[in-house]
BALOTI-544902 format. One line per 5 residues: number of its first residue (from 1); for each residue x, y, z of C-alpha. Coordinates in steps of 0.5 Angstrom, whole numbers, plus 2048, in hexadecimal, padded with zeros to 3 digits. Each point is the difference from the previous one (the first is absolute). Layout:
// residues N
NUM> X,Y,Z; ...
//
This chain:
// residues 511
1> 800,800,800; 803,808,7FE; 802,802,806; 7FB,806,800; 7FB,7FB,801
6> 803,800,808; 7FF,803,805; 805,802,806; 7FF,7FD,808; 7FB,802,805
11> 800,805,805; 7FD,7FF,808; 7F9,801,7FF; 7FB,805,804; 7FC,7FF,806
16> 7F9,801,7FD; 7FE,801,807; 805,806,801; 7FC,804,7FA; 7FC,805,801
21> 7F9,802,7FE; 7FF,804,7FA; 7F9,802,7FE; 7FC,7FF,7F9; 7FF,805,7FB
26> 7FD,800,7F9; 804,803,7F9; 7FC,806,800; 802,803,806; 808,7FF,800
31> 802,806,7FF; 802,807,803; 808,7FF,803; 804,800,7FA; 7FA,804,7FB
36> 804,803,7FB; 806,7FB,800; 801,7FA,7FB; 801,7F9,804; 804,7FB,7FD
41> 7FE,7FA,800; 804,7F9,7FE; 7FC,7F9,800; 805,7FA,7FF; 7FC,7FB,7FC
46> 7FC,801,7FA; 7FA,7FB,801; 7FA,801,802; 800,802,807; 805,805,7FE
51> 7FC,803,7FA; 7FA,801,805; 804,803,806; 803,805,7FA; 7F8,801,7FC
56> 7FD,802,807; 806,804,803; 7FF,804,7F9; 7FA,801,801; 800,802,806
61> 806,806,7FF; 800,804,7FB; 808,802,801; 803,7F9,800; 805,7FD,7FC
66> 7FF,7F7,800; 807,7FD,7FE; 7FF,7F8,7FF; 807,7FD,802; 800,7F8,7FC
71> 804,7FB,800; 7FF,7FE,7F9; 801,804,7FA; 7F7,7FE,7FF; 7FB,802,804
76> 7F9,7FE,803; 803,7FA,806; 7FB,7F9,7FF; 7FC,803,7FC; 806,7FF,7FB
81> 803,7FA,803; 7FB,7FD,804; 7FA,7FF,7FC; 7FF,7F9,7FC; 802,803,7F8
86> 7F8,7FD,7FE; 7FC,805,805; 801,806,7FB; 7FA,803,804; 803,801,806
91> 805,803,7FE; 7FC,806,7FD; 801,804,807; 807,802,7FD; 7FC,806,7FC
96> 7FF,803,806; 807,7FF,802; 802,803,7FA; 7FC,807,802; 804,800,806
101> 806,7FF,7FD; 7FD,806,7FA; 7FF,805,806; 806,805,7FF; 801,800,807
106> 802,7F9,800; 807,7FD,7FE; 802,7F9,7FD; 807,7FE,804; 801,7F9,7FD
111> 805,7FB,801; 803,803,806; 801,7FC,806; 7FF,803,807; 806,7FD,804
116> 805,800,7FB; 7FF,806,7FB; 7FD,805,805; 7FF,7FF,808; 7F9,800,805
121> 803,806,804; 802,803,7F8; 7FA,800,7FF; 7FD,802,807; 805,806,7FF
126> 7FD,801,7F9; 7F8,800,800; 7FC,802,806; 7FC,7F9,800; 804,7F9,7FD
131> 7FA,7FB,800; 802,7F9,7FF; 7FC,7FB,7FC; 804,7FC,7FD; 7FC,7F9,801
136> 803,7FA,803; 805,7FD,7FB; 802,7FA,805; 7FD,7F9,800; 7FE,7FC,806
141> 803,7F9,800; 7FC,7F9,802; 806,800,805; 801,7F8,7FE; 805,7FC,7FF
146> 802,7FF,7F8; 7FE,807,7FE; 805,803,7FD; 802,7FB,7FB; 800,801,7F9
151> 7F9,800,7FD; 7FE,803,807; 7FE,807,7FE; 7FA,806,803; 7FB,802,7FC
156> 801,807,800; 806,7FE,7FD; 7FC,7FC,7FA; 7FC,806,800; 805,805,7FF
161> 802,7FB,7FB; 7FB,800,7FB; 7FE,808,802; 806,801,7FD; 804,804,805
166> 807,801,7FE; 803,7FC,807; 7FD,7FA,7FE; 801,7FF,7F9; 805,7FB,800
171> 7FC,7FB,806; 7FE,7FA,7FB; 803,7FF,7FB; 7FD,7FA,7FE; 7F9,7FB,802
176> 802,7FA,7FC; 801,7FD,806; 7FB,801,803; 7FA,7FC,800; 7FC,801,807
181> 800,807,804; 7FD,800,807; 7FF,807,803; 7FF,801,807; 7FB,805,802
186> 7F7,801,7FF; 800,806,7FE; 7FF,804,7F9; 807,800,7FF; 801,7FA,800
191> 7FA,7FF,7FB; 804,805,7FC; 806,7FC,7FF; 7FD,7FA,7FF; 7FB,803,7FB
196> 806,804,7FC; 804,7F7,800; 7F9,7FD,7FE; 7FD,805,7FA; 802,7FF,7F9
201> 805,805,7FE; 7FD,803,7FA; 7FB,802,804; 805,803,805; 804,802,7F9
206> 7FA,806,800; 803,803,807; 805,804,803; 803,7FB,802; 809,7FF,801
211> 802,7FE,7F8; 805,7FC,804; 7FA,7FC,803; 7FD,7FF,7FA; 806,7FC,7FE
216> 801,7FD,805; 7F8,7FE,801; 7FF,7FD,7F8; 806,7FB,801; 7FD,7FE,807
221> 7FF,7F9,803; 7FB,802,806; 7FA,7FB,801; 7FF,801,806; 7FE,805,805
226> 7FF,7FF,807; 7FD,805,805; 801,7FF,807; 7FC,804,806; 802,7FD,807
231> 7F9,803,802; 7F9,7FD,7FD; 7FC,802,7FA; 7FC,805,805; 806,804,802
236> 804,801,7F8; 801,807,800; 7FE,7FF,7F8; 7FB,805,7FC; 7FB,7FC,7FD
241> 801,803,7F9; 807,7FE,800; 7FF,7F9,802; 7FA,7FF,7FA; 805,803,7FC
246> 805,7FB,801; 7FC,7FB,800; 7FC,801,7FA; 807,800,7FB; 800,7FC,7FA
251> 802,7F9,801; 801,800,807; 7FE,7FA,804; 7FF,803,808; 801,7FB,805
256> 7FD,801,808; 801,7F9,805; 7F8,801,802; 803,7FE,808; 804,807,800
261> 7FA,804,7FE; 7FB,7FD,806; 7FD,805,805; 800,800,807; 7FA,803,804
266> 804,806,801; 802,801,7F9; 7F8,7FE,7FD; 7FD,805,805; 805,804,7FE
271> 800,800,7F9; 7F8,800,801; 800,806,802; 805,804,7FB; 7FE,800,7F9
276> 806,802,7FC; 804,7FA,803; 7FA,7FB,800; 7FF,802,7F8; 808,7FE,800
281> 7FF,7FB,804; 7FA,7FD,7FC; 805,801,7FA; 806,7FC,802; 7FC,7FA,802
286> 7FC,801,7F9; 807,7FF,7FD; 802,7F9,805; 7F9,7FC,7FD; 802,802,7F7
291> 802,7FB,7FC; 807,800,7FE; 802,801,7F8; 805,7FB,7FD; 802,805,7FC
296> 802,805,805; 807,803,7FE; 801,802,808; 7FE,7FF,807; 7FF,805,806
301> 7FF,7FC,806; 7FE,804,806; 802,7FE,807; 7FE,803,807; 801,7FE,807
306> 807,7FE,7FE; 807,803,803; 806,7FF,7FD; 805,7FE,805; 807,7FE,7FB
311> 803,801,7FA; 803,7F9,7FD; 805,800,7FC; 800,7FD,7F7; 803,7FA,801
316> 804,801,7FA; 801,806,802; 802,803,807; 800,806,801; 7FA,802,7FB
321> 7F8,7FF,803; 7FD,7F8,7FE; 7FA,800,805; 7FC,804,805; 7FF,7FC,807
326> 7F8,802,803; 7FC,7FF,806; 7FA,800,801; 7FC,804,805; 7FA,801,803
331> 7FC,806,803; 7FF,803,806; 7FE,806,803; 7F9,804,800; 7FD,802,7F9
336> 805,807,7FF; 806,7FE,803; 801,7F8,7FD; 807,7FE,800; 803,7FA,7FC
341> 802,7FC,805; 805,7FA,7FE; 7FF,7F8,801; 804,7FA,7FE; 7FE,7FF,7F9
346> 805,802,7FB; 801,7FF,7F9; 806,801,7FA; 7FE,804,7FA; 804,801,7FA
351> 802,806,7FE; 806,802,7FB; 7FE,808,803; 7FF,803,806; 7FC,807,801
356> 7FE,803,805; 7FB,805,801; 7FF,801,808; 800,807,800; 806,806,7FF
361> 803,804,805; 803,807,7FF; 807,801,802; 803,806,805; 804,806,7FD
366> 806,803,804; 7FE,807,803; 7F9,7FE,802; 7FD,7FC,805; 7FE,7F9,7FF
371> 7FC,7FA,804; 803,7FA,7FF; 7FA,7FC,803; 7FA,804,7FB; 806,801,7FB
376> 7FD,807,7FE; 802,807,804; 7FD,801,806; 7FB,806,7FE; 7FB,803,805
381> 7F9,803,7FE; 800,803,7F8; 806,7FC,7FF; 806,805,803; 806,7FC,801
386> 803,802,806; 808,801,803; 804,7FB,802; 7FE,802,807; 7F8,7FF,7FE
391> 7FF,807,800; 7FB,802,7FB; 804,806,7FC; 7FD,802,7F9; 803,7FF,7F9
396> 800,7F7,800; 7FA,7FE,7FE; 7FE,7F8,7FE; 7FB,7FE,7FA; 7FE,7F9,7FD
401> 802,7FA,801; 806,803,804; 7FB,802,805; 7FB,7FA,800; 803,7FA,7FD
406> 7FF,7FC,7F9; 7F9,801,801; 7FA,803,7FC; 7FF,802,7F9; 802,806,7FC
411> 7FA,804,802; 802,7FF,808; 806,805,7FF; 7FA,805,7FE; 7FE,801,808
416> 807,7FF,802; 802,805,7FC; 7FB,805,801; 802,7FF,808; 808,800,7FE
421> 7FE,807,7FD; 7FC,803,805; 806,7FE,806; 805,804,7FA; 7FB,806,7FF
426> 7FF,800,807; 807,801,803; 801,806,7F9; 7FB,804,803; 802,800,808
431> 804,806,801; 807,7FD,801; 7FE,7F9,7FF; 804,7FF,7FA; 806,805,7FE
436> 7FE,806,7FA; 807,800,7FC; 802,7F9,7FD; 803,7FF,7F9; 7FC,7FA,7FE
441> 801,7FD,7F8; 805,806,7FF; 805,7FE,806; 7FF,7F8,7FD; 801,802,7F9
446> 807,803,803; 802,7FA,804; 7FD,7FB,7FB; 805,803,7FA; 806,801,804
451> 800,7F8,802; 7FE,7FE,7F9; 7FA,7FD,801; 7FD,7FF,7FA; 7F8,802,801
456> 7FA,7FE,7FB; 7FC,806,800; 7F9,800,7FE; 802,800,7F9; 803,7FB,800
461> 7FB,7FC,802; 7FB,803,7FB; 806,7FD,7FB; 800,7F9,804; 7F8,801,7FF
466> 801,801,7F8; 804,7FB,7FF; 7FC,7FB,803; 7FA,801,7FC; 800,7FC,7FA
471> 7FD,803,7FB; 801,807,802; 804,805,7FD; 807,801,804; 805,806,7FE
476> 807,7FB,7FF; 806,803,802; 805,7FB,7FF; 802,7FA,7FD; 7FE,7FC,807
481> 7F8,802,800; 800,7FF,7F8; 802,7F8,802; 7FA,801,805; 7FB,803,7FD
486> 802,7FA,7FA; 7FE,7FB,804; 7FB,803,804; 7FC,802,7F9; 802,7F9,7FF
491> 7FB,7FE,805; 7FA,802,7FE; 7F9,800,805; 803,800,806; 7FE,807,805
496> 807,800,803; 808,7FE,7FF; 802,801,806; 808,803,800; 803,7FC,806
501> 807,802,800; 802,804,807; 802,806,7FC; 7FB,800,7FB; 7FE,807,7FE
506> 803,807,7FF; 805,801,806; 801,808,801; 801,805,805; 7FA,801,803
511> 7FC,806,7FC
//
């Protein structure tokens, strides 16, 4: 992985306890200490709980300059690289990123690394608020034995593969190999992946899907795709919709033990009682009693109350995944608190991949805060982080999955934005709160150009943005773009070639 895909050590984290109280208070009515003077705003991160925090900072304060600071030369965070490349809807809402972007009081700073191009406390010098929202970029592990073989990957890692981010291009190299993938986790990412490892390519072919993992697909040998939940079918945290999607593919056999899929009294009160897990439910064991097709090309298997305990070993090949050891649980606990506990019963499932999709974690930057037990920095009311001796001091502000967790869809930044942008336009208003003079972009541009920083302004995104939509017309200024452009044109049909290069694009001076 690029070494800007790091982050450096924790520091001690705040007592929440030593925090004190500060009072709600709504966009409209912050303003008055500072009035007259424009605040400097730098948000780290250009996903989604950035572009919220930085739209309703906007709006609430006319004078105000928004600097986005990203890592990479492209904007939009998950929505780029997270969601699946078949679900083009989802990814509509960056036309209202784009408007953000397009405001004149706003500045695109791609591929410029906090930590490594710029410091926090440069940029705590430089902006009278720096709000963090750069995501969870980490993976929590199974913690078991074997997992870290060859073969053994995260799901996030698989996605960020397919998604086309620039430091994942080189992840796999080849799927001939493979013939059975298990993925560990019953969530919509897992059903994502399996999804994209089972769906015929020239379907995918239509998609903005990685032109590696098109490759790479069309000569797979994947047949069959197991998903593994150690709870019960009641508690799969899936969507209804992306389960009928998976399930509903050309060609595909689903396979469901009918033991795993039995209802206790709890869970059929339960699921009695709530109508969006009862139709899913009802779904996966409408799916258990179809007859299978012998003309099936691929099969999903659906697997719950099962844990994985080890990792074996190929037998021709010891450091790479051969199968996946799993014990079978039962559950306990009331209806809302049901717990997987293990019994004696296990079991040996072939594998020649292993994903992991138990969830991400963010990672902590040097110079803030950082609780190591909630991996995110501790925060109090409107997402202030405090000092390190957990007193609350205007100018660190949280957002998005740094604040709450990987939990949530794209529109739950939009609360968590707005609070984010009340807390900033809160402190901007109180006289004192924050300091009136700071150099902001112009003291960053300075800092950037004398160390060499290669930043990717927001034309030169636009340009990233042109050169990926075949059959747009693009301005070619070298002989690099016209091969592009040549073999993009060449692939007619598809929305979006994505460049996946880490320094795609124009890198300038910032202007």
């Amino acid at each position: 992985m690029s070494e800007n895909a790091r982050r450096i050590s924790s520091v001690p984290p705040a007592s929440r306890a030593q925090l004190k109280s500060y009072p709600t208070r709504s966009l409209s009515s912050a303003a008055s200490g500072n009035e007259g003077k424009s605040m400097k705003v730098a948000v780290v991160g250009c996903g989604p709980a950035g572009f919220y925090t930085a739209r309703d900072i906007m709006k609430g304060l006319e004078n105000v300059e928004v600097d986005f600071i990203e890592m990479l030369p492209t904007p939009y965070g998950l929505v780029r690289y997270g969601v699946a490349p078949d679900h083009a809807d989802t990814k509509n809402v960056t036309a209202e990123f784009d408007r953000v972007l397009q405001d004149p009081r706003c500045q695109f700073m791609g591929h410029v690394c906090v930590g490594k191009d710029v410091s926090l406390a440069d940029l705590r010098a430089m902006y009278h608020a720096v709000v963090l929202s750069y995501g969870a970029a980490a993976d929590r592990d199974l913690g078991i034995e074997g997992e870290t073989m060859e073969g053994s990957l995260s799901a996030r890692s698989f996605v960020n593969w397919y998604n086309g981010h620039p430091f994942y291009t080189d992840l796999i190299s080849s799927l001939e190999s493979i013939s059975s993938v298990s993925i560990i986790g019953n969530g919509n990412v897992a059903i994502d992946i399996g999804r994209i490892l089972l769906k015929p390519v020239p379907e995918l072919a239509k998609t903005d899907i990685a032109d590696h993992a098109i490759e790479v697909l069309s000569k797979s040998k994947v047949e069959d795709v197991h998903i593994i939940g150690r709870r019960g079918v009641a508690q799969a945290a899936w969507t209804i919709a992306e389960l009928r999607e998976i399930i509903n593919l050309q060609g595909i056999n689903t396979h469901i033990l009918p033991e795993e899929i039995q209802l206790d009294a709890i869970d059929a009160e339960t699921v009695a009682k709530k109508r969006p897990t009862k139709r899913m439910v009802e779904l996966v064991q409408q799916t258990a009693g179809k007859p299978k097709t012998s003309d099936a090309r691929k099969n999903l298997h659906l697997h719950f109350l099962q844990s994985p305990v080890r990792v074996l070993a190929d037998d021709k090949n010891p450091s790479k995944v051969g199968a996946i050891e799993l014990r079978k649980n039962a559950l306990e606990g009331p209806a809302e608190k049901r717990k997987a506990v293990p019994t004696d019963s296990t079991k040996t499932l072939p594998c020649s991949m292993l994903l992991r999709s138990v969830g991400y974690k963010s990672l902590p930057m040097e110079g803030a805060p950082f609780d190591t037990k909630v991996l995110s920095p501790p925060y109090f009311q409107l997402h202030i982080v405090p000092n390190e001796g957990g007193n609350v001091e205007p100018g660190l502000y949280v957002s998005g999955w740094l604040r709450r967790g990987p939990s949530g869809i794209i529109g739950t930044n939009i609360t968590d934005g707005h609070q984010t942008a009340t807390s900033v336009l809160r402190h901007w208003g109180e006289a004192g709160a924050l300091e009136a003079s700071k150099p902001g972009r112009e003291g960053l541009k300075q800092l950037l150009a004398k160390k060499g920083v290669e930043v990717v302004s927001l034309d030169g995104w636009r340009r990233i943005d042109q050169l990926e939509k075949v059959g747009e017309d693009v301005v070619v200024r070298s002989s690099e773009d016209e091969r592009v452009w040549q073999e993009m044109g060449a692939r007619a049909g598809r929305p979006r070639v994505k460049v996946t290069s880490e320094g795609c694009g124009e890198r300038s001076e910032v202007t």
